[in-house]
PyMOL Python script that loads the backbone (N, CA, C, O; Angstrom):
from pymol import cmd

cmd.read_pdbstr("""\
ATOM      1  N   UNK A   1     -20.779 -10.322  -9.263  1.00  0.00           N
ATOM      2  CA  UNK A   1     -20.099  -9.554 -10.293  1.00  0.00           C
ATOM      3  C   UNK A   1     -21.159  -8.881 -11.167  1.00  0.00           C
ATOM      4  O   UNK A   1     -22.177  -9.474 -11.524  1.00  0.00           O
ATOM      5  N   UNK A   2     -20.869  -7.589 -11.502  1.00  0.00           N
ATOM      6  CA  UNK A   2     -22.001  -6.492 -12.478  1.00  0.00           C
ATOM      7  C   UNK A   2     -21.043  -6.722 -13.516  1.00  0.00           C
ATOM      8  O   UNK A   2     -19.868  -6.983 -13.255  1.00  0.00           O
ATOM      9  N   UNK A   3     -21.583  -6.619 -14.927  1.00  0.00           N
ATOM     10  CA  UNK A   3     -20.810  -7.096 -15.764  1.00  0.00           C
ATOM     11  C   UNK A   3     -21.538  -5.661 -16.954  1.00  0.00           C
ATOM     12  O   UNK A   3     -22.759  -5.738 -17.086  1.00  0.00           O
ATOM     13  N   UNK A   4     -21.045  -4.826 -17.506  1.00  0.00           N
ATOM     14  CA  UNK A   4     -21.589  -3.638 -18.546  1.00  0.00           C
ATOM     15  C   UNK A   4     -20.760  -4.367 -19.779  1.00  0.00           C
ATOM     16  O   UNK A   4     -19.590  -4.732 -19.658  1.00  0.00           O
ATOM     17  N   UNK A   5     -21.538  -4.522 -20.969  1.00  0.00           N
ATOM     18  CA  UNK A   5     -21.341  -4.798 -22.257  1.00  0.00           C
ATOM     19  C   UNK A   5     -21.315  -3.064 -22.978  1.00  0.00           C
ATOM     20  O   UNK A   5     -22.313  -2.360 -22.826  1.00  0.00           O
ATOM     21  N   UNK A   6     -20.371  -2.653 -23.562  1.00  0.00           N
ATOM     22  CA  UNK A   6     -20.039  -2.082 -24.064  1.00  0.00           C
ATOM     23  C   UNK A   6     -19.490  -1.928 -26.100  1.00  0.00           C
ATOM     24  O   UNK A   6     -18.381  -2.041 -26.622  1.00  0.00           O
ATOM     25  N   UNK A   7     -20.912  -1.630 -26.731  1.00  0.00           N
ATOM     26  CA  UNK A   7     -20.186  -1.881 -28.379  1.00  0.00           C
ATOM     27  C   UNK A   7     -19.822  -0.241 -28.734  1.00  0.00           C
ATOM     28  O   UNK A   7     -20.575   0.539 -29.318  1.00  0.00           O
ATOM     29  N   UNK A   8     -18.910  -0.044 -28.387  1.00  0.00           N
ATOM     30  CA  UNK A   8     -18.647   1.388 -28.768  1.00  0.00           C
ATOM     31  C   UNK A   8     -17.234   0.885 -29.803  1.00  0.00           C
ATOM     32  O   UNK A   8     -16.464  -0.076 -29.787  1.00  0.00           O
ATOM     33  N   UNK A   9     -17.448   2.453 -30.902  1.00  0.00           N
ATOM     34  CA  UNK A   9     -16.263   2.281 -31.537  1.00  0.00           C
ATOM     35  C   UNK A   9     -15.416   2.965 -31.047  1.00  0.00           C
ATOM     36  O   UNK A   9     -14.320   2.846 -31.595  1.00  0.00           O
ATOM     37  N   UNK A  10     -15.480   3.891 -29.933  1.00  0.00           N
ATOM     38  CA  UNK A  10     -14.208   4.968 -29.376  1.00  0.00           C
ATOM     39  C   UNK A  10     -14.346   3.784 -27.715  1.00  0.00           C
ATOM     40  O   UNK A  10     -15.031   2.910 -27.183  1.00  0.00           O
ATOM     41  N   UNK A  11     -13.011   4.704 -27.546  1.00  0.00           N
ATOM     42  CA  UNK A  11     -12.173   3.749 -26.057  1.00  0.00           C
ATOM     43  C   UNK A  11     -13.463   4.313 -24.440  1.00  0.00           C
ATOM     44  O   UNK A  11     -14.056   5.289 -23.980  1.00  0.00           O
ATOM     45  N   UNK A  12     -13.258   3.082 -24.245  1.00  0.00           N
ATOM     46  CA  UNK A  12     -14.501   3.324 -23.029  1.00  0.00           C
ATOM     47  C   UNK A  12     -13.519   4.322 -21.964  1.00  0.00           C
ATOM     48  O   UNK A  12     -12.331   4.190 -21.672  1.00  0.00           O
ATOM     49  N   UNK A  13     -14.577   5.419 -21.498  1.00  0.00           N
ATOM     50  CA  UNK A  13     -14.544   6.749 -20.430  1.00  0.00           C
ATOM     51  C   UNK A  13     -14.377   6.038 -19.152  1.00  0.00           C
ATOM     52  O   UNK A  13     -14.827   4.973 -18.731  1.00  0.00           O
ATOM     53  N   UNK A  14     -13.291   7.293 -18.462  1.00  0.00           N
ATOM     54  CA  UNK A  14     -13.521   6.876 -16.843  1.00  0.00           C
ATOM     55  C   UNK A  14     -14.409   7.187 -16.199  1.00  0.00           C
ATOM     56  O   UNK A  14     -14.496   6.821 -15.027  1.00  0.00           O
ATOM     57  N   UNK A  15     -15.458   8.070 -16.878  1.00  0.00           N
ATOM     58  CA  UNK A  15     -16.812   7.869 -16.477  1.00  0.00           C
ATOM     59  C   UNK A  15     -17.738   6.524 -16.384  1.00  0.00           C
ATOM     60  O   UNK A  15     -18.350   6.122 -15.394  1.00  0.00           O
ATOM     61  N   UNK A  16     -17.668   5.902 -17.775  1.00  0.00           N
ATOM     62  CA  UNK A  16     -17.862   4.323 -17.475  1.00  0.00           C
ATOM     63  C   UNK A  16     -17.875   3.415 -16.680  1.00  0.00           C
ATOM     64  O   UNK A  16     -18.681   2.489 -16.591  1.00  0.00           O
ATOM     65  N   UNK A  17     -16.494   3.768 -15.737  1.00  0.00           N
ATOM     66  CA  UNK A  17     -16.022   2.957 -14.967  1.00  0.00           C
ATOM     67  C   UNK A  17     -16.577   3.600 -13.715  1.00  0.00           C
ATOM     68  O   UNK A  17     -17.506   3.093 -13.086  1.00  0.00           O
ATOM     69  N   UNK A  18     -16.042   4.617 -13.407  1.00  0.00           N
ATOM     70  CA  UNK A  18     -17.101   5.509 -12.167  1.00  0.00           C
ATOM     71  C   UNK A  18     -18.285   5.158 -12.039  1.00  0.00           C
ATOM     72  O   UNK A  18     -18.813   5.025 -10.934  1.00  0.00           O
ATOM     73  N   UNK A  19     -18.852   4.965 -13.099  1.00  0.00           N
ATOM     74  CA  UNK A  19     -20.767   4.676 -12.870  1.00  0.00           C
ATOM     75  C   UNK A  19     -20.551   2.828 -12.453  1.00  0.00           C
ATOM     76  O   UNK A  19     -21.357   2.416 -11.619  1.00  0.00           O
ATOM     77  N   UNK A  20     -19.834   2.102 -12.837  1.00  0.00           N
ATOM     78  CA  UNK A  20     -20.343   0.825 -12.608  1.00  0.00           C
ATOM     79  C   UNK A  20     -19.680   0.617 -11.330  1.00  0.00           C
ATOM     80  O   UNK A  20     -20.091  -0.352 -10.691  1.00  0.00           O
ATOM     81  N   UNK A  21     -18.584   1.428 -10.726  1.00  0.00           N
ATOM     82  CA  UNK A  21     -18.084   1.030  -9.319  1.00  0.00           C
ATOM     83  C   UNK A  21     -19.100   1.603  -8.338  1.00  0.00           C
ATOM     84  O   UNK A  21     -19.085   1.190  -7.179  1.00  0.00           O
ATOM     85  N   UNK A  22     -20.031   2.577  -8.743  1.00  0.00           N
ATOM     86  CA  UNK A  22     -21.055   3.169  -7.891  1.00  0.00           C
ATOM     87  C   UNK A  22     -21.916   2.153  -8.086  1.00  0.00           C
ATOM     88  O   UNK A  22     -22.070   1.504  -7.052  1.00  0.00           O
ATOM     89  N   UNK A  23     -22.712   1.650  -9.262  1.00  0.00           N
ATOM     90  CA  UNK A  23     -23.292   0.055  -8.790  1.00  0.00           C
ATOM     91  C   UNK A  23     -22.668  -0.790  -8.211  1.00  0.00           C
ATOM     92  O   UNK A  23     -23.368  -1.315  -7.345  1.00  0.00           O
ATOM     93  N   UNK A  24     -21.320  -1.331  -8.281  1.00  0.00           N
ATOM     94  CA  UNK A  24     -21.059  -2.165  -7.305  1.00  0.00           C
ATOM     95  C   UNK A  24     -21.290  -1.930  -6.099  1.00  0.00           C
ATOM     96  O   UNK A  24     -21.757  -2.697  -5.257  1.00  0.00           O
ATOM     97  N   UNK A  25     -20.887  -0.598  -5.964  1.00  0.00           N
ATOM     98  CA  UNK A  25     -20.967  -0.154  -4.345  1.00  0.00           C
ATOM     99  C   UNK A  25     -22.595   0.021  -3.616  1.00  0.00           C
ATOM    100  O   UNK A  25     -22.736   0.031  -2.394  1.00  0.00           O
ATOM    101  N   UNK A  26     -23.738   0.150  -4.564  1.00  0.00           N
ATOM    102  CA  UNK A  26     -25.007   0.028  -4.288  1.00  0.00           C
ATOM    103  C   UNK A  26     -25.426  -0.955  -4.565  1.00  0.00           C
ATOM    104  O   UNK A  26     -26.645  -0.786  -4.594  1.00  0.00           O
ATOM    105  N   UNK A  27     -25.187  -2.017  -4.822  1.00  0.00           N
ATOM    106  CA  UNK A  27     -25.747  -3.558  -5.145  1.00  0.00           C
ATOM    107  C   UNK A  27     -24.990  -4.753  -4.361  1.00  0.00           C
ATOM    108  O   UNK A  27     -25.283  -5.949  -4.331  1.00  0.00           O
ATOM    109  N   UNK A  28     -23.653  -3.887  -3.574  1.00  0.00           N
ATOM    110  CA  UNK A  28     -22.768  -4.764  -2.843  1.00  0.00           C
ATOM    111  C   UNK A  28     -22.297  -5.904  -3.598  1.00  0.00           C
ATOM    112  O   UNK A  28     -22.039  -6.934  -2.975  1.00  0.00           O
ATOM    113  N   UNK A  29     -22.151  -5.866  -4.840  1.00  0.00           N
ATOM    114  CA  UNK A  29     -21.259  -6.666  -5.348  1.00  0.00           C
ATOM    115  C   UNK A  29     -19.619  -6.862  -5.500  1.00  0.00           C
ATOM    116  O   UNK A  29     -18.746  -6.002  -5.378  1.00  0.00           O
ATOM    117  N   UNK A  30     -19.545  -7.633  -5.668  1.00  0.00           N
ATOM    118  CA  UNK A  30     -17.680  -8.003  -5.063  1.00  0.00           C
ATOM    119  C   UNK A  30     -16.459  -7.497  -6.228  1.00  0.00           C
ATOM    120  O   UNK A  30     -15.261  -7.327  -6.002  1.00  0.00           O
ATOM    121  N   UNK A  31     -17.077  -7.353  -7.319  1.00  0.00           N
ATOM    122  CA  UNK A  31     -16.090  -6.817  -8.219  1.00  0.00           C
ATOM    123  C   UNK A  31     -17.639  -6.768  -9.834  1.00  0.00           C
ATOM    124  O   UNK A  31     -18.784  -7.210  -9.922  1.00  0.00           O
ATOM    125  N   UNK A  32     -16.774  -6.032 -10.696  1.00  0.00           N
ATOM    126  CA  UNK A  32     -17.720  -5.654 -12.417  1.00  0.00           C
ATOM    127  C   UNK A  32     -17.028  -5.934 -13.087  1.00  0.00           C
ATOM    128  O   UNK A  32     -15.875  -6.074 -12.677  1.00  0.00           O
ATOM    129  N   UNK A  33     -17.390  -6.222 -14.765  1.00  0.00           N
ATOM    130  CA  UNK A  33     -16.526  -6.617 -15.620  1.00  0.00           C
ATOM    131  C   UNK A  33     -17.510  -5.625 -16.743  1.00  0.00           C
ATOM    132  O   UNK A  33     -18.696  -5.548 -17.065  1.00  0.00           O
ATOM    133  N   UNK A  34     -16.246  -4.969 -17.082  1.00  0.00           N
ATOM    134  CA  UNK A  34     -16.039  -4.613 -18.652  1.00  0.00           C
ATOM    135  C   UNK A  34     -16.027  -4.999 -19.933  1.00  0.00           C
ATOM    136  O   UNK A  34     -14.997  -5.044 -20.606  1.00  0.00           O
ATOM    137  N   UNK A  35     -17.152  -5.295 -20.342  1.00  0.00           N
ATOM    138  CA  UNK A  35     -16.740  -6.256 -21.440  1.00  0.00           C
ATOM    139  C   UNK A  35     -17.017  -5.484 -22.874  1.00  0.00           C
ATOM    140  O   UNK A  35     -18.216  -5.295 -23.081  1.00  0.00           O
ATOM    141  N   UNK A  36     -16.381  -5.144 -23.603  1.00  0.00           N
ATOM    142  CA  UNK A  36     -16.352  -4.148 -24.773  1.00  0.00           C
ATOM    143  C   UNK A  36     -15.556  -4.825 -26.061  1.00  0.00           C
ATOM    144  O   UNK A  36     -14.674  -5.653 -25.832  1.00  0.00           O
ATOM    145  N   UNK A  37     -15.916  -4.420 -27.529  1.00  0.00           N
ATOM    146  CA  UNK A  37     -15.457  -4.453 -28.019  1.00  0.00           C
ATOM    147  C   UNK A  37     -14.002  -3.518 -28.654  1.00  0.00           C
ATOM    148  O   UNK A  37     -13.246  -3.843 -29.569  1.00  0.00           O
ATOM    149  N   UNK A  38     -13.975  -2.300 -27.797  1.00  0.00           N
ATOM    150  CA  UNK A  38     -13.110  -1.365 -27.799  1.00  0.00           C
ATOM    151  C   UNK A  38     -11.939  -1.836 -26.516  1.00  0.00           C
ATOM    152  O   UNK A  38     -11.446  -2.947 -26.323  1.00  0.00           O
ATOM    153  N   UNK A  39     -11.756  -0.738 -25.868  1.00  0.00           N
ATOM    154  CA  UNK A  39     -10.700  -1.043 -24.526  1.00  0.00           C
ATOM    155  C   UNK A  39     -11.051   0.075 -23.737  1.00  0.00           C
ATOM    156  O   UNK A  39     -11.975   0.801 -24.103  1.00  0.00           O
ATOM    157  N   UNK A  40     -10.518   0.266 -22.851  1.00  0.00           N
ATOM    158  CA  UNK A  40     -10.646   1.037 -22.422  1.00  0.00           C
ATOM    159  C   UNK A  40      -9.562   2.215 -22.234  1.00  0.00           C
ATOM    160  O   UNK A  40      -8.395   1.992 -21.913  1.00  0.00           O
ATOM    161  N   UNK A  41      -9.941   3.126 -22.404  1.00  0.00           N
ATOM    162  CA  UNK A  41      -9.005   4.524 -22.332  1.00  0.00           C
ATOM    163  C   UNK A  41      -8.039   4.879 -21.598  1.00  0.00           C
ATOM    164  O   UNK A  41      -8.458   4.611 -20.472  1.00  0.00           O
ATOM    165  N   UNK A  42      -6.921   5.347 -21.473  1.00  0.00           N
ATOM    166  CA  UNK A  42      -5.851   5.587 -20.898  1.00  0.00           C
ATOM    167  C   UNK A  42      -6.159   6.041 -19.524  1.00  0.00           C
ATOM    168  O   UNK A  42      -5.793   5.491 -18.485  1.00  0.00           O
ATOM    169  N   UNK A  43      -6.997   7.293 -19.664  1.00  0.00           N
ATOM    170  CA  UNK A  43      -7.688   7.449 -18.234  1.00  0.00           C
ATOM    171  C   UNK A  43      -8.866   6.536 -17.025  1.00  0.00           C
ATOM    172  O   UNK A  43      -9.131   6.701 -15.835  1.00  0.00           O
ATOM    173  N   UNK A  44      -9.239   5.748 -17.877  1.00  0.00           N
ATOM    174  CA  UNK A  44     -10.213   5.208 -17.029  1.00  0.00           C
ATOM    175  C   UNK A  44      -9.329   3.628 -16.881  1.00  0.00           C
ATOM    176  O   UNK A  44      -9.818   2.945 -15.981  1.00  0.00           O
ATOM    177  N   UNK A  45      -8.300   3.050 -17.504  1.00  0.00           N
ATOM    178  CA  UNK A  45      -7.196   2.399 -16.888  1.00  0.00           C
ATOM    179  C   UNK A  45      -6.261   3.069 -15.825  1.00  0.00           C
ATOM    180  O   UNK A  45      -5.590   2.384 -15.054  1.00  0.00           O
ATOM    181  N   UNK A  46      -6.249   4.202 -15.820  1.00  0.00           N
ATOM    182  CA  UNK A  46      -5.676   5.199 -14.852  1.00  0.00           C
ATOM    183  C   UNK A  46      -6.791   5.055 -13.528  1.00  0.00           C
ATOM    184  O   UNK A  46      -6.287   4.817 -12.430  1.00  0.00           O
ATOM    185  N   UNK A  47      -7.965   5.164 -13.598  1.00  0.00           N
ATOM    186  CA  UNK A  47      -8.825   5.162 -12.296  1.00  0.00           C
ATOM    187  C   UNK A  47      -8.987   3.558 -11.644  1.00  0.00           C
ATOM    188  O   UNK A  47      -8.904   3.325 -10.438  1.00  0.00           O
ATOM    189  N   UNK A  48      -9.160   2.824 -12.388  1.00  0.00           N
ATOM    190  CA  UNK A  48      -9.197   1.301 -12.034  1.00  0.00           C
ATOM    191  C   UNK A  48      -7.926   1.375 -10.880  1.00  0.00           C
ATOM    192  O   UNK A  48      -7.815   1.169  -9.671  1.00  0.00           O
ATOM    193  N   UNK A  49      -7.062   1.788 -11.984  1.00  0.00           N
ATOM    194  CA  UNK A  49      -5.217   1.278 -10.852  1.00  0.00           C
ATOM    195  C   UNK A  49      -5.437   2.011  -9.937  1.00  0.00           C
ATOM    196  O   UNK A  49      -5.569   1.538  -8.809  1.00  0.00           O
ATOM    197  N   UNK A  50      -5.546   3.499 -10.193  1.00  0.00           N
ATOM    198  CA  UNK A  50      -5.134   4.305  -8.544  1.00  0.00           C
ATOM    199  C   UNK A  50      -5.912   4.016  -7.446  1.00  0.00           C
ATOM    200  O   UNK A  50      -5.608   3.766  -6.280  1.00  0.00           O
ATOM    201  N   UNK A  51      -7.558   4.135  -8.335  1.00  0.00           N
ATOM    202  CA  UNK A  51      -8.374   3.873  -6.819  1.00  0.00           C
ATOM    203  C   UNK A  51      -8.524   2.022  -6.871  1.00  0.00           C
ATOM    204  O   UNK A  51      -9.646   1.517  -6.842  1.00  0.00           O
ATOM    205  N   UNK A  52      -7.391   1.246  -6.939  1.00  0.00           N
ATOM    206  CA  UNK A  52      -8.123   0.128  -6.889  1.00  0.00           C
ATOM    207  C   UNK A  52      -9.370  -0.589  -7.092  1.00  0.00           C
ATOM    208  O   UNK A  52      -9.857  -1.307  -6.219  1.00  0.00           O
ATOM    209  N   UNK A  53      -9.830  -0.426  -8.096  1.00  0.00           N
ATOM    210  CA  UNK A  53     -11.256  -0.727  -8.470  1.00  0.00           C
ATOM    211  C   UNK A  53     -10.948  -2.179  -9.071  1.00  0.00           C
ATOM    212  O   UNK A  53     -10.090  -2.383  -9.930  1.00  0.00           O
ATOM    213  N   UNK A  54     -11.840  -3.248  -8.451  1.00  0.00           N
ATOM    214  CA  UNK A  54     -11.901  -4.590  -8.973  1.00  0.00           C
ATOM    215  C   UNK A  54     -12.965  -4.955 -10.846  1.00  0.00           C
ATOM    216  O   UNK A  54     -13.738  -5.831 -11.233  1.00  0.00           O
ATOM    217  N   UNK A  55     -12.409  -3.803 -11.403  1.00  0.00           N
ATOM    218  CA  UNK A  55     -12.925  -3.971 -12.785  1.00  0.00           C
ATOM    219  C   UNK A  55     -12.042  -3.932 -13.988  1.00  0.00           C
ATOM    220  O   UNK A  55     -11.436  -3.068 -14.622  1.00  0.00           O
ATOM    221  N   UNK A  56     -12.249  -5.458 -14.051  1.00  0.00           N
ATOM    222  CA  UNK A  56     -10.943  -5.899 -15.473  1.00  0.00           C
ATOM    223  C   UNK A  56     -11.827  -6.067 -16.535  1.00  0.00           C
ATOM    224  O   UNK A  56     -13.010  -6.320 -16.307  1.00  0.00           O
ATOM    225  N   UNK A  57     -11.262  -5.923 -18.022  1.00  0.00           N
ATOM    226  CA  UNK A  57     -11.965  -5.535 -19.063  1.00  0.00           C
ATOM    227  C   UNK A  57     -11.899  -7.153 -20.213  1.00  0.00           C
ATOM    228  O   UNK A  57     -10.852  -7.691 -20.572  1.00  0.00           O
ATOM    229  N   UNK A  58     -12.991  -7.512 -20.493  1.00  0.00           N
ATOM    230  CA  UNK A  58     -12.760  -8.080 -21.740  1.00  0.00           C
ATOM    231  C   UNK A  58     -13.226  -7.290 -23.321  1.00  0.00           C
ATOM    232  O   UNK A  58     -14.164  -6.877 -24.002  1.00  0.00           O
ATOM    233  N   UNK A  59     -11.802  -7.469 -23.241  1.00  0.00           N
ATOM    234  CA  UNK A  59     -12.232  -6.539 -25.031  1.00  0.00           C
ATOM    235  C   UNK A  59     -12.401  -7.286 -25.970  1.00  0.00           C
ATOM    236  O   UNK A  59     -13.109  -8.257 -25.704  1.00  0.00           O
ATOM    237  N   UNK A  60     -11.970  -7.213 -27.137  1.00  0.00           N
ATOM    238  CA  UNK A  60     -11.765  -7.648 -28.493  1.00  0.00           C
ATOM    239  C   UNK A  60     -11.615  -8.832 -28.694  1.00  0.00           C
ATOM    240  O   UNK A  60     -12.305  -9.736 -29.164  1.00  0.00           O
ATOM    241  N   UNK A  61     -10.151  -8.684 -28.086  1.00  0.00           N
ATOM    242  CA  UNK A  61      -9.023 -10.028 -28.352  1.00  0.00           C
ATOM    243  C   UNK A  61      -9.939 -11.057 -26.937  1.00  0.00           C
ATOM    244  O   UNK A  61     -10.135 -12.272 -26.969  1.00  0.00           O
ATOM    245  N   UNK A  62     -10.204 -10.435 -26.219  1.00  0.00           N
ATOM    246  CA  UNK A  62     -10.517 -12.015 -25.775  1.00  0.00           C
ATOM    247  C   UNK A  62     -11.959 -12.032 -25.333  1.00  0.00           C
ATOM    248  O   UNK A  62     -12.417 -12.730 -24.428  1.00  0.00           O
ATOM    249  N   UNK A  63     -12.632 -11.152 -26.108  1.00  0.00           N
ATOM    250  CA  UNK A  63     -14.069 -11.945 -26.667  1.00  0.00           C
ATOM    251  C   UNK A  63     -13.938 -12.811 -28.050  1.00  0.00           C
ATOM    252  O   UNK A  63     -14.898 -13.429 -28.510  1.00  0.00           O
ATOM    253  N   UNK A  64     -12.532 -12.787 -28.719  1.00  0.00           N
ATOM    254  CA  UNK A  64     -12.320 -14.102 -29.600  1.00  0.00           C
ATOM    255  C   UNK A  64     -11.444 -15.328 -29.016  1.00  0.00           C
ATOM    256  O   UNK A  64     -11.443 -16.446 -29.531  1.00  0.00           O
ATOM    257  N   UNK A  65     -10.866 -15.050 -28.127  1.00  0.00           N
ATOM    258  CA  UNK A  65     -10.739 -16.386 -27.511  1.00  0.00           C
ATOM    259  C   UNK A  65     -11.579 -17.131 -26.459  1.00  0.00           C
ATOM    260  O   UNK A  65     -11.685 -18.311 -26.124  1.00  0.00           O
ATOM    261  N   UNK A  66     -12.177 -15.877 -26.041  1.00  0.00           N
ATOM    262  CA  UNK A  66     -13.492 -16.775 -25.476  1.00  0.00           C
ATOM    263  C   UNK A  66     -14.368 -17.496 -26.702  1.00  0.00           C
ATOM    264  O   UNK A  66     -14.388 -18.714 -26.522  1.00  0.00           O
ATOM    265  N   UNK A  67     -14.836 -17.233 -27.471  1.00  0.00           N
ATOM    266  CA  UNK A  67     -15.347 -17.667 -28.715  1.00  0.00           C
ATOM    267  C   UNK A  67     -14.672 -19.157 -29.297  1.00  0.00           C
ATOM    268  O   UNK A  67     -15.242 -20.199 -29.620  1.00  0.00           O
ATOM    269  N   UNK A  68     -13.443 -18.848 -29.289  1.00  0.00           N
ATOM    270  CA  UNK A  68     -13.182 -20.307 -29.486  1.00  0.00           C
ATOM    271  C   UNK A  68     -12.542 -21.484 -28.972  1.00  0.00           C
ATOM    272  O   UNK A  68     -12.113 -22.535 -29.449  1.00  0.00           O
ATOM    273  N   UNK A  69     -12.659 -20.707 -27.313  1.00  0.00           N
ATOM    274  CA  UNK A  69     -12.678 -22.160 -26.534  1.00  0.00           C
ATOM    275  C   UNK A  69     -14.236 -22.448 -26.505  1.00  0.00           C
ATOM    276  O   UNK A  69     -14.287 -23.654 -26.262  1.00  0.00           O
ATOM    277  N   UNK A  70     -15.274 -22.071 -26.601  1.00  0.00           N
ATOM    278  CA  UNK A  70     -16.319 -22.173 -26.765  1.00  0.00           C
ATOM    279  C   UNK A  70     -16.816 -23.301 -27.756  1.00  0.00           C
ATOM    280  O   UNK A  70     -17.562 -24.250 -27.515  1.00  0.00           O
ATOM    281  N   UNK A  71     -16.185 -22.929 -28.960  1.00  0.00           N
ATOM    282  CA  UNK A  71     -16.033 -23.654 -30.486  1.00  0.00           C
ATOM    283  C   UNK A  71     -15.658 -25.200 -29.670  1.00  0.00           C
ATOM    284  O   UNK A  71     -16.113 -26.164 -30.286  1.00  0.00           O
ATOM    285  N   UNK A  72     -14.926 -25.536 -28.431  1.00  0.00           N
ATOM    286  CA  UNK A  72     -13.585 -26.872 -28.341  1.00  0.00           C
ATOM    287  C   UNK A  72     -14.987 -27.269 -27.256  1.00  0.00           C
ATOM    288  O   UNK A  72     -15.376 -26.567 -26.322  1.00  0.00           O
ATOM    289  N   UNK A  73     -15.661 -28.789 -27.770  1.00  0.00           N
ATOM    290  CA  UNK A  73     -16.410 -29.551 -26.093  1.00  0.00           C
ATOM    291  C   UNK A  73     -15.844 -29.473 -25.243  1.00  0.00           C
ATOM    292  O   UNK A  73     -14.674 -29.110 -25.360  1.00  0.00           O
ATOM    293  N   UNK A  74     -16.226 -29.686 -24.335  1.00  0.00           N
ATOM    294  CA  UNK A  74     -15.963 -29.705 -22.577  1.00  0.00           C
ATOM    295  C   UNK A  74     -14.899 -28.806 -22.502  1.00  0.00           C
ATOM    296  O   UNK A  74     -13.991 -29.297 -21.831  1.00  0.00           O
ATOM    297  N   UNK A  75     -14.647 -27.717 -22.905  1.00  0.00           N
ATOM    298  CA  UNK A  75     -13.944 -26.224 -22.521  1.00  0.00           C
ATOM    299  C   UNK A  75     -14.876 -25.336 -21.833  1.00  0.00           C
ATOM    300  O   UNK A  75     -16.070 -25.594 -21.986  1.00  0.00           O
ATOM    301  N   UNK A  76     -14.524 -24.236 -21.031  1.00  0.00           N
ATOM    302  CA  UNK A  76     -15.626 -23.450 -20.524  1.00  0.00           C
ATOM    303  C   UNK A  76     -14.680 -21.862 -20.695  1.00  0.00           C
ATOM    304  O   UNK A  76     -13.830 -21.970 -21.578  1.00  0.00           O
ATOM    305  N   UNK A  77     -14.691 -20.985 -20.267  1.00  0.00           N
ATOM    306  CA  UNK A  77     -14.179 -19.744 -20.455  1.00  0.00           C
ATOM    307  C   UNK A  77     -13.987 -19.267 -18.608  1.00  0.00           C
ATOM    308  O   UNK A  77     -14.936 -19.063 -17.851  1.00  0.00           O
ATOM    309  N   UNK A  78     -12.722 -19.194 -18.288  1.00  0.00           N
ATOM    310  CA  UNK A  78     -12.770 -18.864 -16.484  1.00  0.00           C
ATOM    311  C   UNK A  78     -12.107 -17.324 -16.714  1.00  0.00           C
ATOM    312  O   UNK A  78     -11.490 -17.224 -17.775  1.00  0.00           O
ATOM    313  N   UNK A  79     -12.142 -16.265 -15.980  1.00  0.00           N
ATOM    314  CA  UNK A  79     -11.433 -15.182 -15.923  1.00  0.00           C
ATOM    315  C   UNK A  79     -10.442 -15.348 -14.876  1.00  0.00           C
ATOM    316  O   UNK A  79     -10.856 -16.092 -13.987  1.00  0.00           O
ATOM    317  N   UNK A  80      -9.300 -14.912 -14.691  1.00  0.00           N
ATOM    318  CA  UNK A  80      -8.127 -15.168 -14.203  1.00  0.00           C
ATOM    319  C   UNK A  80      -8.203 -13.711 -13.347  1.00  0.00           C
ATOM    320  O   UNK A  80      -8.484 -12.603 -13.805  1.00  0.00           O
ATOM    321  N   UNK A  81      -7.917 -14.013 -12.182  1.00  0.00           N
ATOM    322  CA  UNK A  81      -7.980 -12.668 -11.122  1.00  0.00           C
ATOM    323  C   UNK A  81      -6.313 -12.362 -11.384  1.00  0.00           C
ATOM    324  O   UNK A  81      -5.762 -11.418 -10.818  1.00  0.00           O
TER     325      UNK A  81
END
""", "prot")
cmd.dss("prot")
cmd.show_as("cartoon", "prot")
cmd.util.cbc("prot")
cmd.orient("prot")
């Protein structure tokens, strides 16, 4: 998994997403993750779905619940396919 951290205050581009499925596709990795404090944009949620692209986003809301299962011992943080 390629994973792009993203601190932007505007909604991440389907350019964004275009560039990291072209690393996946040159690094042969199996899927990327989005991880932003924004979300991502209407259009580049539009390119994920049509062309099937294995890149789901952690934004905001659950870079704070990752945070506080983090906070709880023996918790870990799993992403859900």
């Amino acid at each position: 998994m390629l994973i792009q951290c993203k601190r932007y205050k505007t909604k991440i581009e389907k350019m964004v997403v275009k560039s990291l499925w072209a690393d996946i596709q040159e690094y042969g990795a199996e899927s990327g993750l989005i991880v932003t404090i924004s979300s991502l944009s209407p259009g580049a949620e539009k390119v994920c779905t049509a062309r099937n692209y294995p890149i789901p986003q952690a934004n905001r809301e659950t870079l704070k619940q990752w945070v506080n299962v983090m906070r709880t011992p023996y918790k870990g943080v799993f992403m859900a396919e």
